[in-house]
N, C-alpha and C positions, 0 to 999 in steps of 0.2 A: 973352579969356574963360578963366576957370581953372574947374576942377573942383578941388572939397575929396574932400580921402580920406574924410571919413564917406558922399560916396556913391556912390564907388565901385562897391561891393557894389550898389546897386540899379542903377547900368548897364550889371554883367556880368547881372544875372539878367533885367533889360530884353531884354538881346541876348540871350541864350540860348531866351528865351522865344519870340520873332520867330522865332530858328533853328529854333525844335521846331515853331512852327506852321509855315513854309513848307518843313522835309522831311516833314512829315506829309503835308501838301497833295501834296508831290511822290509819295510814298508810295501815299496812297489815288486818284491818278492812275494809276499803276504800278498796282495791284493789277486797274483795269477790266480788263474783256475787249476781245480785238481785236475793231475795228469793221469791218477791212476792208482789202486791201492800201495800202500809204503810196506813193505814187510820189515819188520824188527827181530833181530834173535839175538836171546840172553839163555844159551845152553849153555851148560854144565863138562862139554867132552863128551856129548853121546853122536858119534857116527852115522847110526845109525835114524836119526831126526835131521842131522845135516845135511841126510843121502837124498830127503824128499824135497830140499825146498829149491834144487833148477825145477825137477817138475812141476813144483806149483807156482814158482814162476811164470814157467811155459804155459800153463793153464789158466791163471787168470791173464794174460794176452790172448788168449784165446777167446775166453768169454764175451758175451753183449751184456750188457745191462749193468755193469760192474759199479758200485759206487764207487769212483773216479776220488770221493776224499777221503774209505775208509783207511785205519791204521791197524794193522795187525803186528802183533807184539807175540813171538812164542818163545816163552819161557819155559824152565827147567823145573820140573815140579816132582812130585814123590810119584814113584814107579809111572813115569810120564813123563808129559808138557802139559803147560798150560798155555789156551787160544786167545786171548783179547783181543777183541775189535772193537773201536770206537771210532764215529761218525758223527760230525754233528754235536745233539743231544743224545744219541741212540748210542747203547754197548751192549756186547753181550759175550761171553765166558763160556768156553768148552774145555775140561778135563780129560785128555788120549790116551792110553796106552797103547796102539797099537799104530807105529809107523805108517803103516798103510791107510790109515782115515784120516791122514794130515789135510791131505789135498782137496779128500771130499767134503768136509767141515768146513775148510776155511771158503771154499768154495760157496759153502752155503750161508754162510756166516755176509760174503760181500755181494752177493746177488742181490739185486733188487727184486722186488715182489712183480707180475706180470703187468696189475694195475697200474703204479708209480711208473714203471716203465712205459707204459703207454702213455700217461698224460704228459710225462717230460719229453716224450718224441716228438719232433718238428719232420713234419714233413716238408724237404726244402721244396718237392715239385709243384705242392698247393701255392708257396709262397716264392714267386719269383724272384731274382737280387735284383738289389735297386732299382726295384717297380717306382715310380715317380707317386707321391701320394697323390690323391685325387684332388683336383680345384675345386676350391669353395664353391657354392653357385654365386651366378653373376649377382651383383645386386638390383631390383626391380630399379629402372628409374623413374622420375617424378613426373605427372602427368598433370596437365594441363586440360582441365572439361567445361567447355561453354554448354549450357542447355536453356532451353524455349517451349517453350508450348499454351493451350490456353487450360485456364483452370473453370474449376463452379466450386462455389465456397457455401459452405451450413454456417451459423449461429445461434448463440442460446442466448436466451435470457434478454428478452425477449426471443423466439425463433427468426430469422433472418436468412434470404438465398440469393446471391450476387454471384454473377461470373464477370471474367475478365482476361487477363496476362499475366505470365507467372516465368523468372528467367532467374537464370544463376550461373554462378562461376565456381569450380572447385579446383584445388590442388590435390591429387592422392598421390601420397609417398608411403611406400612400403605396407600396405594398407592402411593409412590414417587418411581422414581426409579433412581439409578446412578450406570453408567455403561463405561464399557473402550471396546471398538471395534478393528478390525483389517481387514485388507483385503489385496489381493495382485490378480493382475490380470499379469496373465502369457503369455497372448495372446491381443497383442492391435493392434491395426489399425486404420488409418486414410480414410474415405471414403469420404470428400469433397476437399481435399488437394493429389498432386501427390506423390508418393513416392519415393524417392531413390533409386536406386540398392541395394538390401542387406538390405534392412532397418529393422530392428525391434526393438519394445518398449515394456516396460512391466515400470509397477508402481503398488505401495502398501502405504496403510497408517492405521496409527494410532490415533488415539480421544475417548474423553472423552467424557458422556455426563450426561444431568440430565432431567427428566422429568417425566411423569404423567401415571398414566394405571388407563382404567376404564374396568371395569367388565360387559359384557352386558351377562349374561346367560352363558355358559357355554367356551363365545370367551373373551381373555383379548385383549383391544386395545389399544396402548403405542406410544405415541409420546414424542420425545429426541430429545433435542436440545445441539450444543456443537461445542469446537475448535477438528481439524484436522492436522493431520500434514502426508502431500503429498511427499510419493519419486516417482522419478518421470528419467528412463535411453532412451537414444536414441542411436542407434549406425548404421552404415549402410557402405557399402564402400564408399570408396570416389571417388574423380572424376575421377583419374587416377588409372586404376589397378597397385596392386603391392599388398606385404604382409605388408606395413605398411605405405599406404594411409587410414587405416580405419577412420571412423571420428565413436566416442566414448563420449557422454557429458551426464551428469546429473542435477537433481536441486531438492531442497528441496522449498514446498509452502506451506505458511499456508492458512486454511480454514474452513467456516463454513461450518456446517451440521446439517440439519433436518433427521430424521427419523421416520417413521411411520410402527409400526409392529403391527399384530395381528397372536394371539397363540390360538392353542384348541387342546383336550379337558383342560378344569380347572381343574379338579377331579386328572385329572392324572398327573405324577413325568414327563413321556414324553408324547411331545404334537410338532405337526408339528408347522411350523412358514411360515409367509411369509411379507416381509419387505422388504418398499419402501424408498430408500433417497434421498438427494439433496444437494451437497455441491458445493459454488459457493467460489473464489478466489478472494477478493476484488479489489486486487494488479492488476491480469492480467483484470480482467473489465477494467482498467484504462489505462494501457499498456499490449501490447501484447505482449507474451516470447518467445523468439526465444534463442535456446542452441547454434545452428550454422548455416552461412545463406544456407548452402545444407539440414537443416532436416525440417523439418515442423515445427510449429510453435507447444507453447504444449497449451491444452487446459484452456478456463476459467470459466467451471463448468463440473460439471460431475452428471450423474444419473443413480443410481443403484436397482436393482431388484435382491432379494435372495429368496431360498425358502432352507428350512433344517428342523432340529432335533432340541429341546430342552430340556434340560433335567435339573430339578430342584427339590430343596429340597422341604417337607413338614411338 
């Protein structure tokens, strides 16, 4: 019988094939669980050792706790047998002479200890079958917060007291929040610096900001940090009367701002507010702004205190 080389190539991949199925087989053999100690014997013709191993059979089916993957091997040894059991990493070797402690050695040999036995136990009644696992929790969704109220605002440098209107819009998503503010103070005054004839100021601004709310029971408390942007009029007569001595100047400043607000109740759509801030002017820390040398000088932080309404979505 000859084979031609054209087919060759189909009786390597013939046999390759046969190989992958029967070490698969072998494989998905190997991968079962143990069913239960394996008993081996390599005696010599002793009867009397052959006599014991239905009963120790019958006895480890009997038992709980059995290592399920030990292998016990009893071999023919000098005025004896010898016990090998190996598990695992785990062996261990007993030498018998006497027929009758077959059963109680191998016995002891494949029991598990009470401990190992208890932690490997599942109790199936704790754990019911095919309990549905638990749903994630929902996720919070995005809310929507108008807020109003009126404010009194501090200054330094010179000292400075103006109240006025203070309003803002926030988004909170999963506790962040980003938000755009406003404010305008219609009444200022300087109380460490002298004033001019006629004098009076008013300033308002606008800022962004981004920050954090934590939930403590039924109060949210929100801290926002962010850029500002400061107008900022002075106007007063001027030194010599007349109708068009007036002295009149402005400025625009930018600036940071912290804010610290707490809301209640949570439950509800409206909920009172009260909210403390702090925006300082890096520029005037460094120098101090003067519009013109008869107004005052304008200040280099400023702090605010609002109380109002808010009202948001749910």
């Amino acid at each position: 019988m000859s084979i031609s080389l054209q087919s060759s190539p189909l009786i390597v991949a013939g046999v390759l094939t046969v190989l992958g199925v029967a070490f698969g087989a072998a494989a998905a053999e190997s991968a079962e669980p143990c069913s239960g100690p394996s008993i081996h014997l390599e005696l010599d013709s002793e009867p009397e050792w052959a006599a014991e191993i239905p009963a120790l059979r019958a006895r480890l089916r009997e038992l709980e706790h059995v290592d399920g993957c030990a292998r016990v091997v009893i071999r023919s040894a000098e005025n004896g047998v010898s016990v090998d059991v190996t598990s695992g990493g785990r062996s261990a070797s007993r030498l018998l002479t006497d027929p009758a402690e077959l059963v109680r050695t191998v016995e002891a040999l494949v029991v598990l200890p009470p401990e190992i036995a208890a932690r490997a136990r599942v109790d199936a009644s704790e754990v019911p079958p095919n309990e549905p696992a638990p749903a994630p929790p929902a996720p919070v969704p995005s809310r929507m917060e108008l807020g109003g109220g009126g404010s009194l605002r501090l200054g330094g440098s010179p000292l400075m007291v103006g109240g006025g209107v203070a309003a803002f819009a926030d988004l909170a998503d999963d506790g962040w929040l980003f938000g755009v503010d406003a404010r305008w103070e219609f009444a200022d005054g300087f109380v460490s610096a002298p004033a001019p004839n006629g004098f009076d100021m008013d300033s308002g601004a606008v800022g962004v900001g981004v920050g954090r709310r934590v939930q403590a029971g039924s109060v949210a408390a929100d801290l926002l940090v962010g850029p500002t942007v400061v107008f900022e009029s002075e106007e007063a007569f001027g030194p010599v009367a007349g109708p068009s001595d007036g002295i009149d100047a402005s400025a625009l400043d930018a600036r940071i701002d912290a804010t610290v607000r707490a809301s209640g109740p949570a439950s509800s759509r409206v909920r009172l507010y009260a909210a403390g801030d702090l925006e300082v002017s890096p520029r005037r820390a460094l120098h101090k702004k003067e519009l013109d040398p008869n107004l005052p000088p304008l200040p280099a932080w400023t702090s605010g205190l609002s109380l109002g309404v808010i009202w948001g979505t749910r």
